[in-house]
PyMOL Python script that loads the backbone (N, CA, C, O; Angstrom):
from pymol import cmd

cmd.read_pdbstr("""\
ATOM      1  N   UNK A   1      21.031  27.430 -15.650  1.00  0.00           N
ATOM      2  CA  UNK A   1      20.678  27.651 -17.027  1.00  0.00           C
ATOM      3  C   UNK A   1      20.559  29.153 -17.246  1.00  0.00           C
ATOM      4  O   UNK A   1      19.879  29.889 -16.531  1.00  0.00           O
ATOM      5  N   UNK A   2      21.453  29.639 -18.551  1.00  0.00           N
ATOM      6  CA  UNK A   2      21.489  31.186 -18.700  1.00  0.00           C
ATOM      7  C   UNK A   2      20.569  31.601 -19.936  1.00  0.00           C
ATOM      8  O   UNK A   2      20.064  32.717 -20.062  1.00  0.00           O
ATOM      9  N   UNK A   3      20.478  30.928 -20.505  1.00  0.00           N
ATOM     10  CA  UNK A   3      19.568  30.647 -22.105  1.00  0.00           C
ATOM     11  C   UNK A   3      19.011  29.379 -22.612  1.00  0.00           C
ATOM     12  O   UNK A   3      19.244  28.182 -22.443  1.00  0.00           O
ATOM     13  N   UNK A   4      18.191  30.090 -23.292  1.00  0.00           N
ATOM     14  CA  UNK A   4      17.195  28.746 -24.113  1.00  0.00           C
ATOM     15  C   UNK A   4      17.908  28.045 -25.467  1.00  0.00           C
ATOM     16  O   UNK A   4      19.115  27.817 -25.383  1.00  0.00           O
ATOM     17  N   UNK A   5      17.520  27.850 -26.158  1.00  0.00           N
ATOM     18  CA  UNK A   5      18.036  26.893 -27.324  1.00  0.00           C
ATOM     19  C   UNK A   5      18.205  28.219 -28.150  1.00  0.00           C
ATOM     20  O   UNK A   5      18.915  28.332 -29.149  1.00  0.00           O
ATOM     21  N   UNK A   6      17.697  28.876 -27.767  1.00  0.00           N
ATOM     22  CA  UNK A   6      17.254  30.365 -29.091  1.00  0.00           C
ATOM     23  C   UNK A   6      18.576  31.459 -28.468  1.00  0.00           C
ATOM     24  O   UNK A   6      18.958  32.500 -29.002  1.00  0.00           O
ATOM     25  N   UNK A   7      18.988  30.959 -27.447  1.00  0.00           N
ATOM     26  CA  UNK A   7      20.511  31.704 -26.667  1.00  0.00           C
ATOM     27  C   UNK A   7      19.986  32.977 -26.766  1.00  0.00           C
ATOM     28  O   UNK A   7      20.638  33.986 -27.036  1.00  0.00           O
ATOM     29  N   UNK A   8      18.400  32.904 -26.471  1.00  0.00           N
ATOM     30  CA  UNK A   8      18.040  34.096 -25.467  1.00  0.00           C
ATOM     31  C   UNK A   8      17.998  33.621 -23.906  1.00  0.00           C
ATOM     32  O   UNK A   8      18.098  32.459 -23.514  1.00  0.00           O
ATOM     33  N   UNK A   9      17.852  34.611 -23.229  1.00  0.00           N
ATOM     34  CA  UNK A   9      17.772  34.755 -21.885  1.00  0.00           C
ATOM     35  C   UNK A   9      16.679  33.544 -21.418  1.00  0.00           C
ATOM     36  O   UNK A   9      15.600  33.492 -22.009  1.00  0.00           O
ATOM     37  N   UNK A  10      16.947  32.696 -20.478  1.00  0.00           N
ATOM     38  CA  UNK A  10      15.924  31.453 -20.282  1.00  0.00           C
ATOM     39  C   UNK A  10      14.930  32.052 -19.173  1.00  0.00           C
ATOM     40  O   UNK A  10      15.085  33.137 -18.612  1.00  0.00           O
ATOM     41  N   UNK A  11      14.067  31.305 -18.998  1.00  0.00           N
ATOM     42  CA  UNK A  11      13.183  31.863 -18.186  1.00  0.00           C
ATOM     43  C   UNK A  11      12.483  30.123 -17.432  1.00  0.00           C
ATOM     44  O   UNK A  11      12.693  29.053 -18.004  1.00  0.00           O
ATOM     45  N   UNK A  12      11.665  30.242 -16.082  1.00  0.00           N
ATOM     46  CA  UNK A  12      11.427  28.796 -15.578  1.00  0.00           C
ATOM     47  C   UNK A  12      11.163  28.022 -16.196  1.00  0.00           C
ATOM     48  O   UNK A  12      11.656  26.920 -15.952  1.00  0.00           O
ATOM     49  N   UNK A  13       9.990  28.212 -17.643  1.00  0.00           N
ATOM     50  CA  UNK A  13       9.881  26.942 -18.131  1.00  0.00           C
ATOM     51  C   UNK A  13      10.836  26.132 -19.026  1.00  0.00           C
ATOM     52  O   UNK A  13      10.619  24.976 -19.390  1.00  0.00           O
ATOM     53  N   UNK A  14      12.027  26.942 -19.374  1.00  0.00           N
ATOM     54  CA  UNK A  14      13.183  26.264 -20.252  1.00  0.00           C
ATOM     55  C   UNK A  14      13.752  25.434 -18.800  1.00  0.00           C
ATOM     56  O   UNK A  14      13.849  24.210 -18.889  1.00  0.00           O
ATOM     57  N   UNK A  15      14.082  26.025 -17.625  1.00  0.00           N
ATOM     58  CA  UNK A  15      14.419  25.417 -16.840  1.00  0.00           C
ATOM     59  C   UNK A  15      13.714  23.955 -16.155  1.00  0.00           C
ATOM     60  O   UNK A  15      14.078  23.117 -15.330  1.00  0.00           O
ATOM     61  N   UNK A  16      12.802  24.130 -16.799  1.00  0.00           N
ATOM     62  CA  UNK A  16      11.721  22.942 -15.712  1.00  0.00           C
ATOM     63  C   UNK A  16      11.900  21.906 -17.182  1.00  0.00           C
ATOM     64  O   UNK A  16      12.131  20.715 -16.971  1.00  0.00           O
ATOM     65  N   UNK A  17      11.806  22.311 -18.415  1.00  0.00           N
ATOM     66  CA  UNK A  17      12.142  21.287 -19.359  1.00  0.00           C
ATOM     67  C   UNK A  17      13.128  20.506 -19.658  1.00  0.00           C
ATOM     68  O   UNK A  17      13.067  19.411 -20.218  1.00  0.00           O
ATOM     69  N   UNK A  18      14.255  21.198 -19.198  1.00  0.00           N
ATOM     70  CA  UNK A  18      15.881  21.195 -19.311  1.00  0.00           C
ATOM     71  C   UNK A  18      16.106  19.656 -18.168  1.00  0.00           C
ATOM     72  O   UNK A  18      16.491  18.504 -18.371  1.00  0.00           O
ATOM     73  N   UNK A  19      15.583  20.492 -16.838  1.00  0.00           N
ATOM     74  CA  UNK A  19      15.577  18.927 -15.914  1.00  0.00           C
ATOM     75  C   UNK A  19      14.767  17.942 -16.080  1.00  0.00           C
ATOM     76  O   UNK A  19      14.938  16.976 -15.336  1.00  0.00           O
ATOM     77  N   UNK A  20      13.671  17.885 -17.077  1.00  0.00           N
ATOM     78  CA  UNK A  20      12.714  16.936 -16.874  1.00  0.00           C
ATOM     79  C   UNK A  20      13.493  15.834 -18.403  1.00  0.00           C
ATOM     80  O   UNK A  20      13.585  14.617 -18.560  1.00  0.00           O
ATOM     81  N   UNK A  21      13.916  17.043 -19.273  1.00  0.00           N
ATOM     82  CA  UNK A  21      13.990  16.143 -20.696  1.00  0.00           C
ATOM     83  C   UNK A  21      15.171  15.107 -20.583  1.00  0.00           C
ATOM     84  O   UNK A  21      15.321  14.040 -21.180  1.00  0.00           O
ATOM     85  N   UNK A  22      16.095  15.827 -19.493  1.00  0.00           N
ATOM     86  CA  UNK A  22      17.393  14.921 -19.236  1.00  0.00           C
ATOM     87  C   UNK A  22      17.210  14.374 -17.841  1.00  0.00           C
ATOM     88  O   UNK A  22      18.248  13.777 -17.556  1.00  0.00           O
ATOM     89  N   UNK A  23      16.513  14.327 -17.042  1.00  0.00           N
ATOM     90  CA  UNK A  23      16.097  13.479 -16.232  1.00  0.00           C
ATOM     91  C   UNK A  23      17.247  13.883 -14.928  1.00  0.00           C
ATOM     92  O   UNK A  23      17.856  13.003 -14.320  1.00  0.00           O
ATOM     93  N   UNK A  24      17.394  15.242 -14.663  1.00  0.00           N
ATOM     94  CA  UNK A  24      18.400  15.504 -13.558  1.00  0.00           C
ATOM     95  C   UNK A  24      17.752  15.167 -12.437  1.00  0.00           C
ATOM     96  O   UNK A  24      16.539  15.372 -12.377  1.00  0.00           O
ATOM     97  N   UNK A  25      18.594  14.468 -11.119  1.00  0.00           N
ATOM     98  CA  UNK A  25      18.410  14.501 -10.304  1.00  0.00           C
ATOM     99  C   UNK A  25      19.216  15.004  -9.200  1.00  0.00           C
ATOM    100  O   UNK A  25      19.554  14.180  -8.351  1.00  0.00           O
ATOM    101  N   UNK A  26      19.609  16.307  -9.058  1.00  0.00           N
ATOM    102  CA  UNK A  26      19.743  17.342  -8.683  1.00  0.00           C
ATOM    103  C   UNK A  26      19.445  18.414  -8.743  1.00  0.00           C
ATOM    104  O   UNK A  26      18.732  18.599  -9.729  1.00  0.00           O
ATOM    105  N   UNK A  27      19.654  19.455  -8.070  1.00  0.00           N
ATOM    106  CA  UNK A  27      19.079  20.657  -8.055  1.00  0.00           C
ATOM    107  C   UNK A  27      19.340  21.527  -9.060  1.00  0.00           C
ATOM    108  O   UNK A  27      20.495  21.320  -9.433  1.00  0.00           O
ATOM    109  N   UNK A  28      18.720  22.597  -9.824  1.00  0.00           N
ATOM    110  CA  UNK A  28      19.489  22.982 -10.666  1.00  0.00           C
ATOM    111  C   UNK A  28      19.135  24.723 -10.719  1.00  0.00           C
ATOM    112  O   UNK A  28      18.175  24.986  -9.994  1.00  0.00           O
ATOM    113  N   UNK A  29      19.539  25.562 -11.210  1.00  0.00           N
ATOM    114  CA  UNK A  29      19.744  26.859 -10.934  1.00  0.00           C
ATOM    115  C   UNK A  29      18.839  27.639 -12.403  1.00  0.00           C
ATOM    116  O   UNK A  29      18.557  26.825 -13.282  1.00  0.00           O
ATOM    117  N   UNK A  30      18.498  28.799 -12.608  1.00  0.00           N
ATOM    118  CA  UNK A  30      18.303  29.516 -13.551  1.00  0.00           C
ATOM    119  C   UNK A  30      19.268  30.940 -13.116  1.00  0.00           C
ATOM    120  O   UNK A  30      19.513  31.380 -11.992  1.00  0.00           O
ATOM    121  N   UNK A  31      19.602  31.341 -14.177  1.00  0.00           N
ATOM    122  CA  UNK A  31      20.467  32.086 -14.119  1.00  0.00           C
ATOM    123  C   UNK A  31      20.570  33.364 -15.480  1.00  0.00           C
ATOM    124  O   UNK A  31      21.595  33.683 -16.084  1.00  0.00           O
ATOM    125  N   UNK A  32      19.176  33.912 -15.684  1.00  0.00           N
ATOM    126  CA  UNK A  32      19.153  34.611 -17.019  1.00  0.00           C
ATOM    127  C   UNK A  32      20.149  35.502 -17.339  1.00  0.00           C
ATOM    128  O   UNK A  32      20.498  35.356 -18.511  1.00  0.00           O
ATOM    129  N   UNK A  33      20.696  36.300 -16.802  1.00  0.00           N
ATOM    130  CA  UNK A  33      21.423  37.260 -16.289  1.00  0.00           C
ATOM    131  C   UNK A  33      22.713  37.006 -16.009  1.00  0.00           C
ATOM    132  O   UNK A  33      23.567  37.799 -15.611  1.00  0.00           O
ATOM    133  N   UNK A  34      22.796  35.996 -16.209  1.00  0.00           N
ATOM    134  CA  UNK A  34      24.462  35.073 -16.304  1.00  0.00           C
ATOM    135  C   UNK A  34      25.208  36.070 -15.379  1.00  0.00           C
ATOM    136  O   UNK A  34      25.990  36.899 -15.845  1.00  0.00           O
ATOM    137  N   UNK A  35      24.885  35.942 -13.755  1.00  0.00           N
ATOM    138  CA  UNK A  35      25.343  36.380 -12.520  1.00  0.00           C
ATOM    139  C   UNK A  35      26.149  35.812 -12.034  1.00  0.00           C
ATOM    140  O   UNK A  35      26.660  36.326 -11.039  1.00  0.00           O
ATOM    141  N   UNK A  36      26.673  34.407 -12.532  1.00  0.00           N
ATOM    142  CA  UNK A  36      27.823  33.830 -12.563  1.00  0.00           C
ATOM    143  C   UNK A  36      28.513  33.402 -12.928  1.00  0.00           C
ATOM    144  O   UNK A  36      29.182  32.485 -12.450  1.00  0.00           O
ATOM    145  N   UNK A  37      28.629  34.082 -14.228  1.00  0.00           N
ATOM    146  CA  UNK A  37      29.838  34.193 -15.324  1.00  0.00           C
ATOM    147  C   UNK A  37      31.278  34.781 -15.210  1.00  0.00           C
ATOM    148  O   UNK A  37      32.262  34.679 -15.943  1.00  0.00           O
ATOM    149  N   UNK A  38      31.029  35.512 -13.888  1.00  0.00           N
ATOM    150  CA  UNK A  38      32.528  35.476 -13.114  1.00  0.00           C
ATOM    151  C   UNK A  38      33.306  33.954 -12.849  1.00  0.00           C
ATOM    152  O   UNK A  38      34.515  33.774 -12.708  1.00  0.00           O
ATOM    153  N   UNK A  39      32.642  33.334 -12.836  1.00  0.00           N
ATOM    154  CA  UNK A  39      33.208  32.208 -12.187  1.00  0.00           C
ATOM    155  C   UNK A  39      33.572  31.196 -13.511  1.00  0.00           C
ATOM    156  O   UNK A  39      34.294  30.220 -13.308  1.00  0.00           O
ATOM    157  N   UNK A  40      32.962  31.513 -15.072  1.00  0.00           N
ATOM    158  CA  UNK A  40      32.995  30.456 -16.021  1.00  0.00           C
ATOM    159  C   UNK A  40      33.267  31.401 -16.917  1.00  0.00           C
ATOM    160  O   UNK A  40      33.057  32.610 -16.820  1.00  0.00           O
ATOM    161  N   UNK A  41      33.835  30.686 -17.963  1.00  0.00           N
ATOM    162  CA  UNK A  41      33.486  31.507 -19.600  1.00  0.00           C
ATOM    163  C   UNK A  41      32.253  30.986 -20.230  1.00  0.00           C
ATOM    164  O   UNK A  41      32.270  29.803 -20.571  1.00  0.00           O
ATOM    165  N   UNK A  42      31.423  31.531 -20.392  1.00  0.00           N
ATOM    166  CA  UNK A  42      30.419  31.511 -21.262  1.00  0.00           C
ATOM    167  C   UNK A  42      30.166  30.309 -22.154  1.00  0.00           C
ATOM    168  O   UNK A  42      29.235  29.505 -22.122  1.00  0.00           O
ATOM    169  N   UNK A  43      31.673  30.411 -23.302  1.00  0.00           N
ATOM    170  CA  UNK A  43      32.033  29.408 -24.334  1.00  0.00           C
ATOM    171  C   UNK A  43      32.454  28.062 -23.332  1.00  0.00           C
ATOM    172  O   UNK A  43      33.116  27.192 -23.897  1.00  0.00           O
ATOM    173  N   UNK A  44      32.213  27.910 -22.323  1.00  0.00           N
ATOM    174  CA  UNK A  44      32.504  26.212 -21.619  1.00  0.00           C
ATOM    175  C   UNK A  44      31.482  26.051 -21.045  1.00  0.00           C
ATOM    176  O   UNK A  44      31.509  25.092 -20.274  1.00  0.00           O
ATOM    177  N   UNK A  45      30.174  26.823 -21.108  1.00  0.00           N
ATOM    178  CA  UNK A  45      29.119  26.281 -20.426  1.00  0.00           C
ATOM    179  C   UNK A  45      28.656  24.578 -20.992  1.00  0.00           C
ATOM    180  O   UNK A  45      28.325  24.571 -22.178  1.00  0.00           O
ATOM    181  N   UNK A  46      28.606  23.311 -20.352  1.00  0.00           N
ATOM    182  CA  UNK A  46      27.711  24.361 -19.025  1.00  0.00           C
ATOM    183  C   UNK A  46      28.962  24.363 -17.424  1.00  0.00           C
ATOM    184  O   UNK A  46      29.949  23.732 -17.046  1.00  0.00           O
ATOM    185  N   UNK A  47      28.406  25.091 -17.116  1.00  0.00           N
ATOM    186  CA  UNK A  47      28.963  24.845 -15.412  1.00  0.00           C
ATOM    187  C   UNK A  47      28.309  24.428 -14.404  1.00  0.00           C
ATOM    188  O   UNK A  47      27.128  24.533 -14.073  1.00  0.00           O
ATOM    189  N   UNK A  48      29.390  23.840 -13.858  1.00  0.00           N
ATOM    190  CA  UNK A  48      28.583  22.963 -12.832  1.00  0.00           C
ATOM    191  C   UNK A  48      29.050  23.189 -11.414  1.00  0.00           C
ATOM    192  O   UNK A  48      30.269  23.154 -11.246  1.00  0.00           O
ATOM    193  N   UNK A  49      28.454  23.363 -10.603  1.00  0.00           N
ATOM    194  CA  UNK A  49      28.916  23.608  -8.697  1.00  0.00           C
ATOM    195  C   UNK A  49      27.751  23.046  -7.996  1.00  0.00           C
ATOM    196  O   UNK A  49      26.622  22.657  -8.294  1.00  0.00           O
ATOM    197  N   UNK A  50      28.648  23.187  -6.705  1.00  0.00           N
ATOM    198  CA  UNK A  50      27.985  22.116  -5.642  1.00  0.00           C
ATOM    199  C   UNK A  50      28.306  23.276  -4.835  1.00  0.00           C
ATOM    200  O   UNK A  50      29.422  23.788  -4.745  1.00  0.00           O
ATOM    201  N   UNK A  51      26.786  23.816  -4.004  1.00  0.00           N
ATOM    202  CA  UNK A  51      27.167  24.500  -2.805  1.00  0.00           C
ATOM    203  C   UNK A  51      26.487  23.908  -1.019  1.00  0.00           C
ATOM    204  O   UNK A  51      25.376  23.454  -0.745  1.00  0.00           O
ATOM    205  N   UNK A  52      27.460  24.116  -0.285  1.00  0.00           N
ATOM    206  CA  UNK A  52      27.062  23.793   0.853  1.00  0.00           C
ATOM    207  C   UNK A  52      26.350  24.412   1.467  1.00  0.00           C
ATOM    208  O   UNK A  52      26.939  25.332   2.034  1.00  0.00           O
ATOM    209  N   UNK A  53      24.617  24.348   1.782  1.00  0.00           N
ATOM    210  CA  UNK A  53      23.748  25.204   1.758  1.00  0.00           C
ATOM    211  C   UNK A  53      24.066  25.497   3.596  1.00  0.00           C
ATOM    212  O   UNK A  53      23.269  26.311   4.064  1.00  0.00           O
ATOM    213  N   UNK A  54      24.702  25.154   4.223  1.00  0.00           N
ATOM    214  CA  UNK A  54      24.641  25.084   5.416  1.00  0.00           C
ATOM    215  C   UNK A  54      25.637  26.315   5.276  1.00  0.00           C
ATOM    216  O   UNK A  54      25.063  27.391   5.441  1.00  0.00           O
ATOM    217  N   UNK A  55      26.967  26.402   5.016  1.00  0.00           N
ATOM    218  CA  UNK A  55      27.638  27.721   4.806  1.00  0.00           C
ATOM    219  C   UNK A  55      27.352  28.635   3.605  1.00  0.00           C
ATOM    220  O   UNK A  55      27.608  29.838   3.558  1.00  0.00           O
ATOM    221  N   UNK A  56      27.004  28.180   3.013  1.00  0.00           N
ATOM    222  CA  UNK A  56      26.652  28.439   1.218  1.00  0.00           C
ATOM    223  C   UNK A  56      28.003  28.811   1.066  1.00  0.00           C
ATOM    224  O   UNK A  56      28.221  30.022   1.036  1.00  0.00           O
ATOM    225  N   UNK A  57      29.158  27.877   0.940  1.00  0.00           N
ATOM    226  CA  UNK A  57      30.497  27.831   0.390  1.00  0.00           C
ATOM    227  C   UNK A  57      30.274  26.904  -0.948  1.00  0.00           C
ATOM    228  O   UNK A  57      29.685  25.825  -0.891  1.00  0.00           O
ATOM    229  N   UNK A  58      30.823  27.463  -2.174  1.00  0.00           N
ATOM    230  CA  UNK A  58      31.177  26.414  -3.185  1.00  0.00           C
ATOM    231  C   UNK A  58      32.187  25.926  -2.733  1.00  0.00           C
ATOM    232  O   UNK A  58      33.224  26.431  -2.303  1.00  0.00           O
ATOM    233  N   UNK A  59      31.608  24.188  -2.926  1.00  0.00           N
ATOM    234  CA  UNK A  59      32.684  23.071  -2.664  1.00  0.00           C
ATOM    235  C   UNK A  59      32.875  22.217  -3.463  1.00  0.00           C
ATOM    236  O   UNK A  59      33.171  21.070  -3.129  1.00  0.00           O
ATOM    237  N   UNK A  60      32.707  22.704  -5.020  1.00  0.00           N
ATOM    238  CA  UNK A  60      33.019  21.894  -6.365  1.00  0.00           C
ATOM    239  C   UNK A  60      32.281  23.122  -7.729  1.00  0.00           C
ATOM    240  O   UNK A  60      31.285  23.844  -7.690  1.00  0.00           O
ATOM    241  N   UNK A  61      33.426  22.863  -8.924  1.00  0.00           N
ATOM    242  CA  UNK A  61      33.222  23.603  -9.771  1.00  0.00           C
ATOM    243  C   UNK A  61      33.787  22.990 -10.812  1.00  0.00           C
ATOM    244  O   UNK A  61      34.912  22.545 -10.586  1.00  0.00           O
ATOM    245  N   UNK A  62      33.336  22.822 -11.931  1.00  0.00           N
ATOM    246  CA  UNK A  62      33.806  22.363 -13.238  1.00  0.00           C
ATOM    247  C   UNK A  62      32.859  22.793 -14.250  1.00  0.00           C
ATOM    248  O   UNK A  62      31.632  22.738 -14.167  1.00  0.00           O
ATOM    249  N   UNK A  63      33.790  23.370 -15.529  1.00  0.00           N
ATOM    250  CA  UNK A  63      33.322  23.681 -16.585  1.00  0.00           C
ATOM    251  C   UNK A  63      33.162  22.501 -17.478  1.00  0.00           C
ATOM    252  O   UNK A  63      33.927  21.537 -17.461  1.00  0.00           O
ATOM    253  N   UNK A  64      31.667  22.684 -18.607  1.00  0.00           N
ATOM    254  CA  UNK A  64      31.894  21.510 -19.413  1.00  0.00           C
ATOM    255  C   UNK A  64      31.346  20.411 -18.939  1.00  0.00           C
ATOM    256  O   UNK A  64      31.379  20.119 -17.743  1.00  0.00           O
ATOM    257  N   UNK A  65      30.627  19.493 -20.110  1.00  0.00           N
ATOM    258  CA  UNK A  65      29.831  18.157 -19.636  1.00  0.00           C
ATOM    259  C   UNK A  65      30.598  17.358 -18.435  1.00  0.00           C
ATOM    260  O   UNK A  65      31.812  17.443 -18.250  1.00  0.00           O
ATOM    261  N   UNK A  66      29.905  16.744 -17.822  1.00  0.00           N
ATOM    262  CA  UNK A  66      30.303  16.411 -16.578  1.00  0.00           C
ATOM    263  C   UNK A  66      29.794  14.916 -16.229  1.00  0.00           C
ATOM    264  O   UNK A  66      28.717  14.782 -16.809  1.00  0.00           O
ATOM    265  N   UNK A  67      30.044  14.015 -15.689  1.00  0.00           N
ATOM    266  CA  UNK A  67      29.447  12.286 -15.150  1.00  0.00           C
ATOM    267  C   UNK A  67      29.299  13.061 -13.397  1.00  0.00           C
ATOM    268  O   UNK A  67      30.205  13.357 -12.618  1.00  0.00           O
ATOM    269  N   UNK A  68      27.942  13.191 -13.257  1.00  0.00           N
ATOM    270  CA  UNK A  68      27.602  13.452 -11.970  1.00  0.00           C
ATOM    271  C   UNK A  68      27.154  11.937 -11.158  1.00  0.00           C
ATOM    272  O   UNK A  68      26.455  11.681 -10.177  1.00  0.00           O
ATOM    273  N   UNK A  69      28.226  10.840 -12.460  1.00  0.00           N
ATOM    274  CA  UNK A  69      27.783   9.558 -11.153  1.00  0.00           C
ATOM    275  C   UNK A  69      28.676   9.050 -10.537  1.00  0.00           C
ATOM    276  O   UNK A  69      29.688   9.722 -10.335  1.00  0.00           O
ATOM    277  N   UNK A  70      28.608   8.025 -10.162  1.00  0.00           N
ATOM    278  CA  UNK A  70      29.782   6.973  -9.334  1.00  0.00           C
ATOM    279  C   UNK A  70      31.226   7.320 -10.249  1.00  0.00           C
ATOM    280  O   UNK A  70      32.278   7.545  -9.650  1.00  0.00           O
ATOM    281  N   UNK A  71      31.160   7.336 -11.612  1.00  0.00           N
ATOM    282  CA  UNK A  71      32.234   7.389 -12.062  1.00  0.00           C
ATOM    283  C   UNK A  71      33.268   8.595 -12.275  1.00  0.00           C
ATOM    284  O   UNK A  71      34.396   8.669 -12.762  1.00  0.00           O
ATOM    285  N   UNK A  72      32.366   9.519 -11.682  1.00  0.00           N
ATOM    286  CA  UNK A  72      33.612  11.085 -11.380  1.00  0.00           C
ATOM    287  C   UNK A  72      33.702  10.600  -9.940  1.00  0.00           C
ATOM    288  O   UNK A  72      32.608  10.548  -9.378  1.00  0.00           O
ATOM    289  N   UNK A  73      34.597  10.289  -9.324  1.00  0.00           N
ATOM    290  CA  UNK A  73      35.246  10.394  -7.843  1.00  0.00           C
ATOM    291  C   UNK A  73      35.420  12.113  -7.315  1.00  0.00           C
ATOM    292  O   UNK A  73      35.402  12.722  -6.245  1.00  0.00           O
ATOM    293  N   UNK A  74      35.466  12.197  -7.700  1.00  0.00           N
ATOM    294  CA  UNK A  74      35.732  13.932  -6.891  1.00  0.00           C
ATOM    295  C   UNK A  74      34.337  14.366  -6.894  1.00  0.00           C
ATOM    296  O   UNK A  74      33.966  14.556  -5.736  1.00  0.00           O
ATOM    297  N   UNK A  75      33.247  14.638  -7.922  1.00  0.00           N
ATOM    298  CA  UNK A  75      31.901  14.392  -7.389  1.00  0.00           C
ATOM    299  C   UNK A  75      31.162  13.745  -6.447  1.00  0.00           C
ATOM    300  O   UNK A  75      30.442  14.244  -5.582  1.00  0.00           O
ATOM    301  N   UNK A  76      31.410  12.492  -6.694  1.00  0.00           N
ATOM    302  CA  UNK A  76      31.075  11.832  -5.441  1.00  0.00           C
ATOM    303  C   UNK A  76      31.270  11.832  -4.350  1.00  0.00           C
ATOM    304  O   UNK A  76      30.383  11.559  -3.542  1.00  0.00           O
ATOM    305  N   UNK A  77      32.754  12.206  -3.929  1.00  0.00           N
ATOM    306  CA  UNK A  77      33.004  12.388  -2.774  1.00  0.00           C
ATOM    307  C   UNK A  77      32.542  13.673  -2.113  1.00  0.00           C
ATOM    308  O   UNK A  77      32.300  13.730  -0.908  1.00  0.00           O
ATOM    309  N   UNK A  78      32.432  14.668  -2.915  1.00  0.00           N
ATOM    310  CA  UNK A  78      32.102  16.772  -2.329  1.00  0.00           C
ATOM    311  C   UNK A  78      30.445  15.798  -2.188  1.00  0.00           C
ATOM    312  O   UNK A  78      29.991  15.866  -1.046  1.00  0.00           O
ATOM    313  N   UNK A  79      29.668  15.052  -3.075  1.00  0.00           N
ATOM    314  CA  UNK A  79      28.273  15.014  -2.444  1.00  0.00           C
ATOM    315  C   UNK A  79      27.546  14.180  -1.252  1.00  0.00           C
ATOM    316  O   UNK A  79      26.438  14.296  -0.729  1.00  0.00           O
ATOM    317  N   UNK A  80      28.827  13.133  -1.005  1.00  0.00           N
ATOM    318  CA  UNK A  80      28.695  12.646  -0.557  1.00  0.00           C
ATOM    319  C   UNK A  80      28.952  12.721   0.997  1.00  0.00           C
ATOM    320  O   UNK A  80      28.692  11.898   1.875  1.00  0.00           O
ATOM    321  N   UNK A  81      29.703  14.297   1.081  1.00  0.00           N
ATOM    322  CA  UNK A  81      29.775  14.771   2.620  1.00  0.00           C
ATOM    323  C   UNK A  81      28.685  15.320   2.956  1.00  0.00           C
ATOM    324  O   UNK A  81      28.301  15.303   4.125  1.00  0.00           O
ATOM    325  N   UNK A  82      28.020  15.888   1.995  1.00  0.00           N
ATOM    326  CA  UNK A  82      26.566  17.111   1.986  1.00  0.00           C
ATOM    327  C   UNK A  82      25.741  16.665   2.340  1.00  0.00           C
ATOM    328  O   UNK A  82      24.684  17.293   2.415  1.00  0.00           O
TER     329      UNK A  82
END
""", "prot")
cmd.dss("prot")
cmd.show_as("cartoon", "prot")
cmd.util.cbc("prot")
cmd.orient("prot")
């Protein structure tokens, strides 16, 4: 998360609301400073990656709403090696 609703700079508690209001169950990042906007355009947030904390290699990336369930296969499978 790079901003709040106000598309200012977010800070933990937009982040701790963000996972609680949508009920993520995964890990999720703050990112005020949009330090990885190399990797996305801005205008397709949100973005989404999976890193392998054991190498810390990204091993999945997609811009844009996403089905982080059974029904994306390519998700499932990058989480399901981790």
């Amino acid at each position: 998360m790079f901003e709040d609703e106000n598309h200012e700079r977010s800070e933990p508690k937009d982040l701790t609301a963000w996972t609680q209001n949508f009920g993520l169950e995964f890990p999720s990042a703050l990112d005020p400073y949009l330090l990885l906007g190399s990797f996305f355009s801005k205008s397709n947030a949100p973005f989404n990656m999976v890193v392998d904390l054991a190498t810390m290699k990204i091993t999945y990336t997609q811009e844009g709403l996403m089905d982080t369930g059974p029904d994306n296969p390519s998700f499932s499978a990058i989480v399901q090696t981790q």
